[in-house]
N, C-alpha and C positions, 0 to 999 in steps of 0.2 A: 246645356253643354257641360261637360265635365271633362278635366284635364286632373290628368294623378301626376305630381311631381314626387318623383323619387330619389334618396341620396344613393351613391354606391353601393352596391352588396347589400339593396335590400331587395327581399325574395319579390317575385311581380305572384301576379293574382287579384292586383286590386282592381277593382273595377272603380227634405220646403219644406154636356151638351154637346154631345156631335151627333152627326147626321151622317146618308149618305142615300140618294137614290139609285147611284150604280156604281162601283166598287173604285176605289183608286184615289176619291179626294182627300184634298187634303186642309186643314186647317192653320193658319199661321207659317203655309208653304213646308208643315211637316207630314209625312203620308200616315195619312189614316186605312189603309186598306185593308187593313182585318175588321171594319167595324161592321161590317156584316154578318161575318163567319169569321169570330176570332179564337185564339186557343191561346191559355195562359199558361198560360204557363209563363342630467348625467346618473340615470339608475341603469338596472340591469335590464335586460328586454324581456324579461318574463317573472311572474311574479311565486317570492316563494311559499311552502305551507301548501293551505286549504281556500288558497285563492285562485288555485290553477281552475277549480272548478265553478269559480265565480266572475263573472265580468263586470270590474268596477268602473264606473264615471260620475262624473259631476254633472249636476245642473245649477246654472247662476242662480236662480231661483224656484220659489217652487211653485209650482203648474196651481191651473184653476182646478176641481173637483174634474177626477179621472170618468166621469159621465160620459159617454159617448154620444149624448146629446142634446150637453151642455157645453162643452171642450169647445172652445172657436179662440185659440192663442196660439202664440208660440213655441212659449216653453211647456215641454211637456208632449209636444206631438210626438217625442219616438214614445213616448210613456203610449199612448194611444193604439200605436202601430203594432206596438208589442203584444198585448191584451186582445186587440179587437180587427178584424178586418171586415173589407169591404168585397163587393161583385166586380170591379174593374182596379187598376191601378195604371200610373201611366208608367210604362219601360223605363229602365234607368236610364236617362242619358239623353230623352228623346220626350216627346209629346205625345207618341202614340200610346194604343192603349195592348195591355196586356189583361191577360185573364185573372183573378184574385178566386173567389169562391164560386166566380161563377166560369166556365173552362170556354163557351161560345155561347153567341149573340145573336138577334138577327133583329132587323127594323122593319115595319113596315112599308108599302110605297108612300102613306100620307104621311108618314113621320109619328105615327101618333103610339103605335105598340111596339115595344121592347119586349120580347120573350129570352131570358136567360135560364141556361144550359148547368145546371149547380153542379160542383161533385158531389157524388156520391159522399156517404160516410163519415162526413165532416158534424165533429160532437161540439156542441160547445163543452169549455169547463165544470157546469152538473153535471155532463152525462146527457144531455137534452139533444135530439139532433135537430143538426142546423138544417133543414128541411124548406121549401118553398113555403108552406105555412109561417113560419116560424119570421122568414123576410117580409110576409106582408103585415104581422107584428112590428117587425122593428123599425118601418117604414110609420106605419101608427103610430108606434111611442112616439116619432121623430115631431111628428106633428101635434101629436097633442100638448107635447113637452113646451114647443112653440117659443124657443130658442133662436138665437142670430142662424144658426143653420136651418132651421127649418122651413126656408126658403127653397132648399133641395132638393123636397118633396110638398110644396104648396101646390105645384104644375101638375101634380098626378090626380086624374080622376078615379081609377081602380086599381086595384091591385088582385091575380088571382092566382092559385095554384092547384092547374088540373094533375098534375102530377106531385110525389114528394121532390122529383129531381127539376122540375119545370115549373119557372115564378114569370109571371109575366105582370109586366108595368103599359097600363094606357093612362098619356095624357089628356089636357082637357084641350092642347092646344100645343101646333107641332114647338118644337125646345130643339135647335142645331144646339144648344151648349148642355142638354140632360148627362150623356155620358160624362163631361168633365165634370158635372155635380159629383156623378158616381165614382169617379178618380183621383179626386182631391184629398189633400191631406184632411179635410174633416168630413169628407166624405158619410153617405151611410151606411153606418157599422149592422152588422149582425148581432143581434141582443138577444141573450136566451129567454124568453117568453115565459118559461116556467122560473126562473129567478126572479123575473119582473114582478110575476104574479103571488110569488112567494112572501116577496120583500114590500109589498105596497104597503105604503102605512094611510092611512086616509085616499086621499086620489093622487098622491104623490109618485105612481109608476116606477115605484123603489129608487126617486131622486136621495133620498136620507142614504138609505145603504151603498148607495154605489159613490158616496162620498169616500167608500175607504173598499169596497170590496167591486171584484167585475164580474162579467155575463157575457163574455167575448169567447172566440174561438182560437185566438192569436195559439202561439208558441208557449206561451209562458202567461202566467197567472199570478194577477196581486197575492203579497202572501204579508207582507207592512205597506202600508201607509199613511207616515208619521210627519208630517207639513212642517216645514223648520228645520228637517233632521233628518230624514234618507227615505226612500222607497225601498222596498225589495220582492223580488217576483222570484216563480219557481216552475221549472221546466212543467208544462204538459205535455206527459207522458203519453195520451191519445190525440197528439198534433197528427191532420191528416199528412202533414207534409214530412214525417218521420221525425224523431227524438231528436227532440232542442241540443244543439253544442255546447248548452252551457246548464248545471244544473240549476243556474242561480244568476239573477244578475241585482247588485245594488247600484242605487242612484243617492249619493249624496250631496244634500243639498252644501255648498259650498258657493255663497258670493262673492268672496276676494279671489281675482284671477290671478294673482299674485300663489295665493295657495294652492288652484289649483295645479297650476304649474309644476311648484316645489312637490305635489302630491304626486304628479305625473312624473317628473325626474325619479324621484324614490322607489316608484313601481307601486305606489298606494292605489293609484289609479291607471288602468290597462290603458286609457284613451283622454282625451277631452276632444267631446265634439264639436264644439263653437266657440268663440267669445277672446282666443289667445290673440295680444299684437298683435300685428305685422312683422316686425321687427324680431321677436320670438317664433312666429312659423319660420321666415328666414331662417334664421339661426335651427329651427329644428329639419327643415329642408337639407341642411351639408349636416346634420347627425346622421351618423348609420346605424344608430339604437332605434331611431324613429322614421316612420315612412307617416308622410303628409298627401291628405289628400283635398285638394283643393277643386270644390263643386261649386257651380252658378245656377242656379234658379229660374223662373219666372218673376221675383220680386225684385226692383229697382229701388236706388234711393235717387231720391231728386226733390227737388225745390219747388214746393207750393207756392205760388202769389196769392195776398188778401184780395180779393175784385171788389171786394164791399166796403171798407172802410180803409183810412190811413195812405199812406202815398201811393201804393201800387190800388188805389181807385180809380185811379186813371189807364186808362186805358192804353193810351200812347205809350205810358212810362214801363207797363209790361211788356208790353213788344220791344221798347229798346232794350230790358233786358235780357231777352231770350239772346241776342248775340252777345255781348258784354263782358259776357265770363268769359275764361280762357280754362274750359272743361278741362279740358286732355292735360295743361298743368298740373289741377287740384287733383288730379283723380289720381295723378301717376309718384305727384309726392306722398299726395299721403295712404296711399296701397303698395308702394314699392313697387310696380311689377306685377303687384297680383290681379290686378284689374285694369283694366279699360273703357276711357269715356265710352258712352253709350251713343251708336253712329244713327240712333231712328228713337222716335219717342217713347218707342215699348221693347220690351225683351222681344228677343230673336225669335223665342218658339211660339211669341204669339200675334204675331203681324212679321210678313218679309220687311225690310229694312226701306224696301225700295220704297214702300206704300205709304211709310210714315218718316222719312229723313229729318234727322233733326242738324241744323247749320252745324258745321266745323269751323268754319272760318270765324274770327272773334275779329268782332266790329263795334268799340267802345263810343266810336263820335256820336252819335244817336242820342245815348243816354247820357254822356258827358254833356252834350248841348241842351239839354232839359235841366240837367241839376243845376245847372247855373240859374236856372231862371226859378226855380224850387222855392217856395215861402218856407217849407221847414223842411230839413233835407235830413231827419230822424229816422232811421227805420228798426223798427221791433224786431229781431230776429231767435228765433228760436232751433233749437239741435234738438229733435227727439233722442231722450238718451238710449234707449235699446241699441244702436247702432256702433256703438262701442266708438274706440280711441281713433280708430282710422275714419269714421264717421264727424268724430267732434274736431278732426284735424281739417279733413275738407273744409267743416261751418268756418273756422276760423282763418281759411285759404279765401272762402269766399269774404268775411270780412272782410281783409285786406285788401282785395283788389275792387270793391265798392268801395272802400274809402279811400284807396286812390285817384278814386273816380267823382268825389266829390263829397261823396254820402257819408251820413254818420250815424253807423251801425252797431247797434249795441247786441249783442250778445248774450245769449242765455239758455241753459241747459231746460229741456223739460221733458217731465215724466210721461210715462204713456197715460196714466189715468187722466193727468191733465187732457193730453193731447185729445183725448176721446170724450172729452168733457166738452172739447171746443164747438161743435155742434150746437150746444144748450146755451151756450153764452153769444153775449149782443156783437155785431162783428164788429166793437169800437175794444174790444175784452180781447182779440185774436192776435197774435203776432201779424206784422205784415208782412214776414216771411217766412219758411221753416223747410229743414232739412229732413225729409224722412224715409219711410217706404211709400213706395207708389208700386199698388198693383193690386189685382182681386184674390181671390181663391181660388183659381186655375188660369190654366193655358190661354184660356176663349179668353177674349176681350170682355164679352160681356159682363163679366164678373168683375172687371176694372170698373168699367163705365157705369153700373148701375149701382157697385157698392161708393165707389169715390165720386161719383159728379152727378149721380142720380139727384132731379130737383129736390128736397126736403127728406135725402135721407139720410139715416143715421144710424153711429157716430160717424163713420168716415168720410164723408163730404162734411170736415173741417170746416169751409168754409161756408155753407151752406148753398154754394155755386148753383146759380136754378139759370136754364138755356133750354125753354121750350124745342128748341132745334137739337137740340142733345137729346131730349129725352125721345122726341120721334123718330130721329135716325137709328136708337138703340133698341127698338121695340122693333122695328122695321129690319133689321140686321137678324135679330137672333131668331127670325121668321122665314128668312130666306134657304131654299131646298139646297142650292149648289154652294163650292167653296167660291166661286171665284165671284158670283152675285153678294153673297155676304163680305170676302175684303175689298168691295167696290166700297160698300157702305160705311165700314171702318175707315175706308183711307177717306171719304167725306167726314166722318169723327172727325180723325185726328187734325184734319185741316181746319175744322170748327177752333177744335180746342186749341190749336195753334197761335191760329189770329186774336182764340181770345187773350193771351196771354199767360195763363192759368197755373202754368206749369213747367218745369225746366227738369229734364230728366238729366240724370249725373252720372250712372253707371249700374252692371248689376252686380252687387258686392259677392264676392267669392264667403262660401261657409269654409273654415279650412277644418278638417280633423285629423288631428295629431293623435297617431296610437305608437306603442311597443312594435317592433318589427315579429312579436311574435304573436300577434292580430292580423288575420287573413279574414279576405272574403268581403272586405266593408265596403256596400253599397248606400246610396244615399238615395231617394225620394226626389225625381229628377227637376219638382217645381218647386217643393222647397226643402232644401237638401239638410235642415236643421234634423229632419227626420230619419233615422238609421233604419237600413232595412235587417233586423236584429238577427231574424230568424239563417240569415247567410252567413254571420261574422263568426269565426271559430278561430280555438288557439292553437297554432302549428307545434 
């Protein structure tokens, strides 16, 4: 879901595996009906000099190596989306799927062949075309590279292309969540084959070179990048989609949001895409220099329980905390407005609400009458910090009202490297509880359940949570031909994972992006809206 709030007198313009036997279904109750036959389709407000022709932003920090597959993070995805695309993407705004490189689709009746429909003409940046050959390459690289995505293309058994404009994908084994592989923000990219092959250094599949240079067909092409210090791209001028709006666009790297800000007031920078207060979108929502756009995702944050060691080892004492909290408080002090508890355990676009409801009503007697009886009533608490100010305000809303409640809750900030570490360590080394993202790499559920609760996987099953009954319900789900047989079997998940106690979803946090009123066109990546859709945004 995406909501644009705008101040007065700003101009409008503004806009992060499926199946189907016969046309109309839908997944997460959003309609999929093209997936058969689909077709894709206080500064001044403008900045002065020889920056009209360049589009400036910040990133908090700097991104993993711009590899298209290696890349499995955050920062850095619009970096991605710039450079490099994919066969599907999902609609702004929505779950469904539109066209990317590839214009229409079709599925077989057993689920198992994908044939897509490429455009024509489409070069990568050597000059190379991007051609059906060329995708059962980069589907190759993907696998042999053999990276956290390379689970996107483990399911395929062939790949061929009888024609240059027709690629066809057969699995080993039917996939209702293959399309959201092909849609997601790390999706698989199109790699020119002749770069690959150019730049190999040993068996390395030019991993070394694409540390600083790309092989994509995007909009715009690496032209710096200096880790520490800024990126900068430069229009491709044979874009199949017609000549980039921007000759240039820099990305400087800048972690004090403080500067950003000051950077952004000045006109240093045309935008900042993530990362500002609350209290600052506010305040930039009633400027009429700035138009604010405030987009929601598929990713939630919510509250991990330890099952394995320390107090929430008990099982009773999880369950009494799933009522306990008084959500709809924390979420609304410390978002101001801009968010809303979350009314079902997952995002909207990816189970109806109805299938997974999570209580509203806050019922503290449960777990007040346990802690009484508590031999040490300590609890570890940990705030992943990527979730910024409005994130560590919640962790410390929830303090408070467990330590009203008895408990004595300590507090403490931790890094994401830690956090991904916590898989490798004994669960006596884990917080007993932690504020984070909760969600997978798309829309489907599957990609929740099998990356975060999947038995013995890793890093994002934190806690190493293993439920034989979990992992057969999820293997059985992402097998099932209709929509409504496969959210029979999700709504058995989330009832699973309910009773176990495991988890407490909190809300899904709004991305806000603050630009110049003289920035049109900004769309965002509907699952995870970190991501700009680049090739749209131009300066009025």
């Amino acid at each position: 879901m995406i909501d644009t709030s705008r101040s007065k007198n700003v101009p409008t313009g503004w806009d992060r595996r499926a199946f189907l036997k016969a046309g109309g279904l839908t997944v997460g109750g959003l309609s999929l009906a093209g997936l058969i036959a689909a077709c894709g389709g206080g500064g001044a407000g403008s900045n002065p000099g020889n920056q009209t022709a360049t589009l400036r932003l910040p990133f908090i920090a700097d991104m993993q190596v711009p590899d298209p597959d290696i890349f499995y993070e955050a920062e850095g995805s619009f970096v991605m989306h710039t450079v490099y695309e994919g066969l599907v993407q999902y609609k702004p705004g929505s779950a469904d799927f539109v066209g990317g490189l590839a214009t229409a689709w079709t599925i077989s009746p057993d689920q198992l062949t994908y044939t897509f429909t490429l455009r024509p003409g489409v070069k990568y940046h050597d000059g190379t075309a991007a051609d059906a050959a060329s995708w059962g390459k980069s589907f190759e690289r993907r696998g042999k590279i053999n990276q956290g995505t390379a689970y996107m293309v483990a399911g395929v058994a062939k790949t061929e292309a009888p024609t240059p404009t027709t690629f066809v994908v057969t699995l080993k084994e039917p996939n209702n969540a293959f399309l959201h592989y092909l849609a997601c923000p790390w999706q698989p990219f199109a790699v020119s084959p002749t770069a690959v092959a150019t730049n190999t250094q040993g068996d390395d599949y030019a991993q070394e070179w694409l540390k600083t240079h790309d092989a994509g067909t995007g909009p715009y092409t690496i032209s710096e990048f200096v880790p520490g210090s800024h990126y900068t791209f430069t229009a491709f001028d044979d874009y199949w989609g017609g000549k980039p709006p921007f000759e240039s666009i820099r990305i400087d790297i800048t972690p004090d949001i403080t500067t950003q800000k000051l950077q952004l007031d000045s006109g240093a920078f045309d935008m900042v895409p993530k990362g500002l207060s609350v209290p600052d979108v506010l305040a930039y929502q009633s400027n009429t220099q700035f138009t604010v756009l405030n987009s929601t995702g598929g990713l939630a944050d919510g509250l991990m329980l330890n099952p394995n060691s320390g107090i929430f080892a008990d099982k009773r004492l999880r369950q009494a905390m799933l009522t306990a909290l008084d959500r709809t408080a924390i979420v609304d002090t410390a978002w101001g407005g801009l968010g809303k508890a979350q009314p079902s355990m997952w995002p909207e676009g990816s189970l109806p609400p109805a299938l997974a409801p999570f209580p509203t009503a806050v019922d503290t007697a449960a777990l007040k009458a346990m802690v009484a009886t508590l031999p040490s009533k300590k609890v570890d608490f940990a705030c992943i910090s990527d979730g910024g100010a409005a994130r560590q305000q919640m962790a410390e809303l929830v303090q408070s009202q467990l330590a009203a409640l008895g408990l004595d809750v300590a507090l403490r900030t931790m890094g994401t490297a830690e956090q991904y570490d916590l898989a490798n360590q004994p669960a006596n080394k884990r917080p007993d509880l932690m504020l984070c993202y909760i969600g997978g790499d798309t829309f489907h559920l599957d990609t929740t359940f099998r990356i975060l609760l999947r038995s013995d996987a890793k890093p994002l099953n934190y806690y190493q949570y293993n439920n034989p009954e979990v992992d057969r319900l999820m293997d059985e789900a992402v097998r099932k031909p209709t929509m409504s047989e496969m959210n029979a079997v999700y709504r058995q998940l989330s009832k699973v994972i309910y009773d176990d106690g495991i988890l407490i979803p909190m809300l899904v946090p709004p991305v806000s992006t603050v630009a110049h009123t003289d920035i049109a066109g900004i769309q965002v990546n509907s699952y995870f809206p970190q991501v700009l859709v680049v090739q749209d945004v131009k300066r009025t």
